[in-house]
matplotlib code that plots the C-alpha trace (Angstrom):
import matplotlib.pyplot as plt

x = [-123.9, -123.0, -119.7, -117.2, -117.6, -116.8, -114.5, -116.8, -114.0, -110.2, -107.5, -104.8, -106.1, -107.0, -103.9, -105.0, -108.6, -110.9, -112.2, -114.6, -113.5, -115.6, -114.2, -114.8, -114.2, -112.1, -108.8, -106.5, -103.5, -102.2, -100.1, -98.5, -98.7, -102.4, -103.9, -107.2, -107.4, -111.0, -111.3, -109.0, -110.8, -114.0, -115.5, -117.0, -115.7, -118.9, -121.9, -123.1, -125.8, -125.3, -128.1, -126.7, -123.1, -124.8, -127.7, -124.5, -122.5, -125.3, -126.1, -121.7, -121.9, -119.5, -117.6, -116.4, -114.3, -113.2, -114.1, -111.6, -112.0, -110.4, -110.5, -109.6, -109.0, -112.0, -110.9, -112.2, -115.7, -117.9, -119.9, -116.7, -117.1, -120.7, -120.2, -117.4, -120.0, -122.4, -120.1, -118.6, -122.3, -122.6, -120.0, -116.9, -113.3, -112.4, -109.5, -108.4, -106.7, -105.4, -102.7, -102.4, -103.6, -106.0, -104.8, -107.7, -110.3, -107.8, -107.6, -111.8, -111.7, -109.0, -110.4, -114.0, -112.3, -113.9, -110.5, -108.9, -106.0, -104.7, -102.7, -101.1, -99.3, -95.9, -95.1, -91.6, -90.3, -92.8, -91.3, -90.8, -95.0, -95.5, -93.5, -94.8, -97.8, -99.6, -98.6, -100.6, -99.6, -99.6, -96.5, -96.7, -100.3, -98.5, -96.0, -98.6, -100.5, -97.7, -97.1, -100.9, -101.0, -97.5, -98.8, -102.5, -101.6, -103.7, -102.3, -100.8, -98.5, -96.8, -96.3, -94.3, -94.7, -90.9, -90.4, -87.8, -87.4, -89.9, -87.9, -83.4, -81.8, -81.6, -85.1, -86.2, -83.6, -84.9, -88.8, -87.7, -86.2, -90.2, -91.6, -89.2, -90.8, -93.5, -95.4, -94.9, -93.3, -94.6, -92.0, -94.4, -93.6, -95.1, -98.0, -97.7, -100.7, -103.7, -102.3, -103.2, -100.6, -98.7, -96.8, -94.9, -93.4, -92.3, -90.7, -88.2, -86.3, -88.2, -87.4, -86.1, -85.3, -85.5, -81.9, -82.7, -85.9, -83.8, -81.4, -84.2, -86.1, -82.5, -82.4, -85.6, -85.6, -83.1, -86.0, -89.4, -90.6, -90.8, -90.4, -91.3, -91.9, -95.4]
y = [-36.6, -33.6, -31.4, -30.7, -27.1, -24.7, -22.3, -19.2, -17.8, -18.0, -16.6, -19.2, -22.8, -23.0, -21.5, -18.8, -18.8, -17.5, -20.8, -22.0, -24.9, -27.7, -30.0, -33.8, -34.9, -37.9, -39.1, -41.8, -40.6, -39.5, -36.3, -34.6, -31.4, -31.5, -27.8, -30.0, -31.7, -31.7, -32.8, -35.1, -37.1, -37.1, -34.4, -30.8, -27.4, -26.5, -28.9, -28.0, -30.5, -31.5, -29.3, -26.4, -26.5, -26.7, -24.1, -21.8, -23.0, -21.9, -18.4, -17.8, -18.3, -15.8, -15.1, -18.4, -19.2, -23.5, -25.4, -27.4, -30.4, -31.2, -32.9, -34.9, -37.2, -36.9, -39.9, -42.0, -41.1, -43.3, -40.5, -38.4, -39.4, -38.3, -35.0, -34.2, -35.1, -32.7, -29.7, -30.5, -29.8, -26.4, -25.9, -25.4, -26.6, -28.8, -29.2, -32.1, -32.1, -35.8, -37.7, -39.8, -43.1, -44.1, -44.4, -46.5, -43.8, -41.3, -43.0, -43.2, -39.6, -39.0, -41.5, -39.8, -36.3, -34.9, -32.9, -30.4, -29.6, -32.4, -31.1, -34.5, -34.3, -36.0, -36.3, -37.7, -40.7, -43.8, -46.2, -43.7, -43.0, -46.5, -44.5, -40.9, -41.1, -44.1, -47.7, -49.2, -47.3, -49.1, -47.3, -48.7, -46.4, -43.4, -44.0, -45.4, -42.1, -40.1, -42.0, -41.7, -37.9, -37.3, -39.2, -37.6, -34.5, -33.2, -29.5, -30.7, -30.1, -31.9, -30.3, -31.3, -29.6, -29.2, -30.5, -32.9, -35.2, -36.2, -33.9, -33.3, -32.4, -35.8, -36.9, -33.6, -35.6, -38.6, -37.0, -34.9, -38.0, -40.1, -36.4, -36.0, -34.2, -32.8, -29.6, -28.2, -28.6, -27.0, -26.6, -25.5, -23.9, -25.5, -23.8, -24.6, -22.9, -26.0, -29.0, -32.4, -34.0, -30.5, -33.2, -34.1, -31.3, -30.8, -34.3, -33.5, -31.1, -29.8, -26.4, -26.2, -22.6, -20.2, -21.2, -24.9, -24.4, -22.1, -24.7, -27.7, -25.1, -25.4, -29.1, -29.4, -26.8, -29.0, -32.0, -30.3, -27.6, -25.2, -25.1, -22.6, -21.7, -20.9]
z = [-104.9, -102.5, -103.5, -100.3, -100.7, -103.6, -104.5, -106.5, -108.7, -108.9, -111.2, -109.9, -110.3, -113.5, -116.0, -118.1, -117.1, -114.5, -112.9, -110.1, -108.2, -107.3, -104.3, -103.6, -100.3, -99.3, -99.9, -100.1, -99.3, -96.0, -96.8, -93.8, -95.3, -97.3, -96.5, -96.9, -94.0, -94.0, -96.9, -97.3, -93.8, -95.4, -94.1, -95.9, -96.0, -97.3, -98.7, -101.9, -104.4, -107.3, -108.4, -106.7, -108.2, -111.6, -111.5, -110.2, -113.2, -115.5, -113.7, -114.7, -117.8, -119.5, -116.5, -115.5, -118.2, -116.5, -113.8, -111.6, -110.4, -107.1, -104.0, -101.6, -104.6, -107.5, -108.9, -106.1, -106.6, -108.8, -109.8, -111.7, -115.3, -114.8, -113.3, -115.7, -118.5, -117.3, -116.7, -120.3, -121.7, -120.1, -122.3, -119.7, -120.3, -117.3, -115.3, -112.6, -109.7, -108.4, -106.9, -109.9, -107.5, -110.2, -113.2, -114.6, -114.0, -115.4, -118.8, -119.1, -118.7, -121.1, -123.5, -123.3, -123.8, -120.5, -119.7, -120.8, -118.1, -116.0, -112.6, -111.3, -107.6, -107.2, -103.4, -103.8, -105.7, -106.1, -104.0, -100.8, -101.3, -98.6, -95.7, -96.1, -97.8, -97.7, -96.4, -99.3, -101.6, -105.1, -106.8, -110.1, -110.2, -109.8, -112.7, -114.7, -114.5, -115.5, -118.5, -119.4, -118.8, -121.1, -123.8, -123.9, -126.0, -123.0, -121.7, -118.3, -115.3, -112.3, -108.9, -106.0, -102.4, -101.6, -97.6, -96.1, -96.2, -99.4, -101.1, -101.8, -104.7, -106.0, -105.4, -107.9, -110.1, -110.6, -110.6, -113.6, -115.4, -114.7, -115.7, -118.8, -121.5, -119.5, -120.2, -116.5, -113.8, -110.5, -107.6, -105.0, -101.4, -98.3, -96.6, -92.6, -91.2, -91.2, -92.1, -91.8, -89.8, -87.4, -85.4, -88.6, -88.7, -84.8, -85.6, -88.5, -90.2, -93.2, -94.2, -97.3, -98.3, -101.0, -103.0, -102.9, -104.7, -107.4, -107.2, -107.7, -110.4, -112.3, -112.6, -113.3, -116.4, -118.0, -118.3, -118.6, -120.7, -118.1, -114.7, -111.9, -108.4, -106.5]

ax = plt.figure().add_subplot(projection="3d")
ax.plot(x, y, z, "-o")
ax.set_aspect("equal")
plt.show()
């Protein structure tokens, strides 16, 4: 298979480590605001082979200290479990990045312990996924993965990208009570510049400032282990 590009080293994707990121291309969701638009059509911010992500994986040995898996959505791609399995014998804790739109694929690579860190994307409450995200959109998916990830004893987080109207103070309500329990929650601040879908936002009111995320960071602290801002 060909990666969508790679990301050499980062201190922020991967908690606690110094990671490299590997990308898949292609996605099944629609997200107005995904700064992956290229990725997330298909396309490549930068093709790398198979061969090539792994020969550079080998050469970092003892500097990387993870590798992340994200996308576009990994868990679309038949060739996932086998990847994961040969990053996993190099030796590298992994960490994946999805939407949580494949749940079936998600338990195969809990149940095969190929992850270590799971990083699952809520966009807003299941059942508004069919107008903003996807038309399609199967919403019992999305909880199902939640539940899976909870229950894996796997280190994991949730994250929401905080626009209207996806997002109020009693939609981060009712995602903290499907999230309950959680290890992390991840309140994360929109990033404008690139996006997927710009006429979205010339077409409703989505600012949401700094006090409502401290306001949504306060409700969610009473359901999750710990909540914070990026």
């Amino acid at each position: 298979m060909v990666f969508g590009g790679i990301q050499k080293s980062t201190l922020i994707d991967y908690p606690g480590k110094v990671g490299c990121v590997l990308f898949f291309s292609g996605c099944n969701f629609h997200c107005p605001y995904c700064h992956n638009p290229e990725l997330a059509i298909g396309m490549a911010l930068e093709q790398w082979s198979e061969q090539a992500a792994y020969t550079f994986l080998e050469k970092r040995k003892g500097f990387l200290e993870g590798v992340v898996i994200s996308g576009g959505e990994p868990c679309l791609h038949p060739d996932l479990i086998r990847v994961c399995q040969a990053i996993r014998q190099m030796g590298y804790p992994i960490k994946l990045d999805t939407n949580g739109s494949r749940p079936d694929v998600l338990e195969k690579l809990i149940s095969m312990g190929l992850l270590d860190y799971v990083a699952m994307d809520i966009k807003t409450i299941p059942e508004h996924y069919p107008q903003y995200i996807q038309k399609d959109c199967n919403t019992d998916a999305i909880s199902s993965s939640v539940r899976l990830i909870k229950t894996s004893g796997i280190s994991h987080e949730f994250r929401t990208t905080c626009i209207r109207p996806l997002i109020d103070q009693h939609i981060v309500e009712r995602i903290c009570g499907l999230i309950q329990g959680a290890d992390m929650y991840v309140l994360q601040r929109l990033r404008l510049s690139h996006v997927l879908e710009p006429d979205f936002f010339k077409s409703h009111d989505y600012c949401i400032t700094e006090s409502d995320l401290v306001e949504y960071r306060t409700i969610a602290e009473k359901w999750v282990s710990h909540c914070m801002i990026r």
